[in-house]
N, C-alpha and C positions, 0 to 999 in steps of 0.2 A: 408582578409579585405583590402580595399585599404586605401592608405596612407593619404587621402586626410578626410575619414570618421573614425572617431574611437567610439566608442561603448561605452556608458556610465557602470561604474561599476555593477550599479545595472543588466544592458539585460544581462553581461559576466556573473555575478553570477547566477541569473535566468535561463540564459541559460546552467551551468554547473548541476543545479540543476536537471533542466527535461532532458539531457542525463544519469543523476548517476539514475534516477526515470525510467526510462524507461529502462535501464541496469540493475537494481534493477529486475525490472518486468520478465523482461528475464531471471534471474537467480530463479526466481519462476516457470515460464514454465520450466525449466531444472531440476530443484525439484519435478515436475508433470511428465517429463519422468522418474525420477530414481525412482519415486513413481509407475509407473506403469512398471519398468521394476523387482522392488522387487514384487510385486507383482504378473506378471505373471509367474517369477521365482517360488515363493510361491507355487503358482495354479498348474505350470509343474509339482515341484517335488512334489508334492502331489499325481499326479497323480501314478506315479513311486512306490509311495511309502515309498520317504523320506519328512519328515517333518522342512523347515526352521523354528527354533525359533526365537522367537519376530520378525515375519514378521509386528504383529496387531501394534506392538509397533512405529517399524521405521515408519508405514503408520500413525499413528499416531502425532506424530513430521513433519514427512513431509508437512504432509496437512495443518498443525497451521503453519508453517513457510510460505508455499507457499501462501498462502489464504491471511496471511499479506504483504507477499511480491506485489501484486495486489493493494492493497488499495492505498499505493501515486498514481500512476497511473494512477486506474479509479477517484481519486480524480484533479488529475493534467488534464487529457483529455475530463473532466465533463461528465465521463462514468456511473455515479452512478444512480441510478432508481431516475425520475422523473415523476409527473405526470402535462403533459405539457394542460393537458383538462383544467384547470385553466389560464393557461397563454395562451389561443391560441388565446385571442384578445385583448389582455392586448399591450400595446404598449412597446417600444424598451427599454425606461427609469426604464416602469414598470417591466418588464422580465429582467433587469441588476440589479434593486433593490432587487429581489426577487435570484435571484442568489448572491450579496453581502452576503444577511442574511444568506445562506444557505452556505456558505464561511467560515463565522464567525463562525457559530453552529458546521461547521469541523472541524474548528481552533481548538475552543475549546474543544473537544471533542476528538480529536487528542493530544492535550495539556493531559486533562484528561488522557486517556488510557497511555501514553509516562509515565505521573507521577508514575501511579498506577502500571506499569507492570515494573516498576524500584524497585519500593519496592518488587512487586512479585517477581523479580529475586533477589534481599539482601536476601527474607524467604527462599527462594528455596535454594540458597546456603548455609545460617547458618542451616539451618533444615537438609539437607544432604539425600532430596528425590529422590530416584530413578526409573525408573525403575523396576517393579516388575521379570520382565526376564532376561534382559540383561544387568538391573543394569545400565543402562546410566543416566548419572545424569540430570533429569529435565532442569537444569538451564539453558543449553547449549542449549536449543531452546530459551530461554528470550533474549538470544543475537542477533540471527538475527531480532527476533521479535521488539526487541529495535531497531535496524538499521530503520526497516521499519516504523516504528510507528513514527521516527525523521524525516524521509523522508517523511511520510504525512503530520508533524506540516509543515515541508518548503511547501511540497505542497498546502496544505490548506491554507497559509499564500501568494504562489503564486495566488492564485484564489483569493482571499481578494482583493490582490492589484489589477487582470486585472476586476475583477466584480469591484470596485470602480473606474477604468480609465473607466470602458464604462457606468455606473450612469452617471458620468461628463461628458460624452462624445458620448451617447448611439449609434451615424451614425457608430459607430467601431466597435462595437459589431458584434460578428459574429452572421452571418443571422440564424433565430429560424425559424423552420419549423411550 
């Protein structure tokens, strides 16, 4: 950055935010190859003749890990299912207002799950479930799952604030097909 422009705190933070979000995301793609490399492991030695144990388990944990690890993401890149047949001649103001709400409803709803899957990981640990095979203790997926689920509230709470600069602002908004 040059010396002359310096970067208000908020874009450094923001912007610290959607590199750990999209770093995030990638170490869920990396969870979907080690998912599919236990797996075709699984499938070879099956074939052979030997049987890995708690293959179903680890594919299990991976998938809930990786699947959250996605959601800041699609949530930060407005990747998530819409149905734009409603807004397709709705004007610039109306399609940023309609993206605010639907911002908000993540917030909170990210908020929610982040609440909810904190106490899930307290029962999980005081209860002491595992694992029916391999004996891995449940809980130990609540933790990434927490990571991700913090990185949505930030994402969701990043989409709030650029869905409310383009309401005030709508000519910024990036163009809607």
């Amino acid at each position: 950055m040059s010396e002359g422009r310096r970067q208000h705190p908020g874009q450094f933070l923001a912007g610290v935010l959607r590199r750990a979000i999209t770093g995030w995301a990638l170490i869920g793609g990396i969870l979907l190859l080690a998912l599919v490399a236990v797996n075709v492991t699984a499938v070879g030695s099956g074939i052979v003749g030997y049987r890995i144990t708690g293959d179903f388990e680890i594919t299990e944990m991976l998938v809930a890990i990786a699947v959250f690890c996605f959601l800041p993401y699609c949530q930060m890149t407005d990747a998530n299912v819409t149905a734009d047949i409603f807004t397709a001649r709705a004007s610039a103001r109306w399609v940023a207002g309609f993206r605010l709400a639907a911002s908000l409803v993540a917030l909170c709803f990210a908020l929610l799950l982040f609440w909810r899957m904190g106490l899930g990981l307290g029962d999980q640990r005081q209860f002491g479930y595992r694992t029916t095979i391999l004996q891995i203790p449940i809980w130990w997926a609540f933790v990434p799952i927490l990571v991700s689920l913090a990185l949505l509230v930030a994402a969701a709470a990043l989409t709030v604030l650029d869905s409310g600069r383009h309401v005030i602002r709508p000519e910024k908004a990036p163009h809607v097909q």
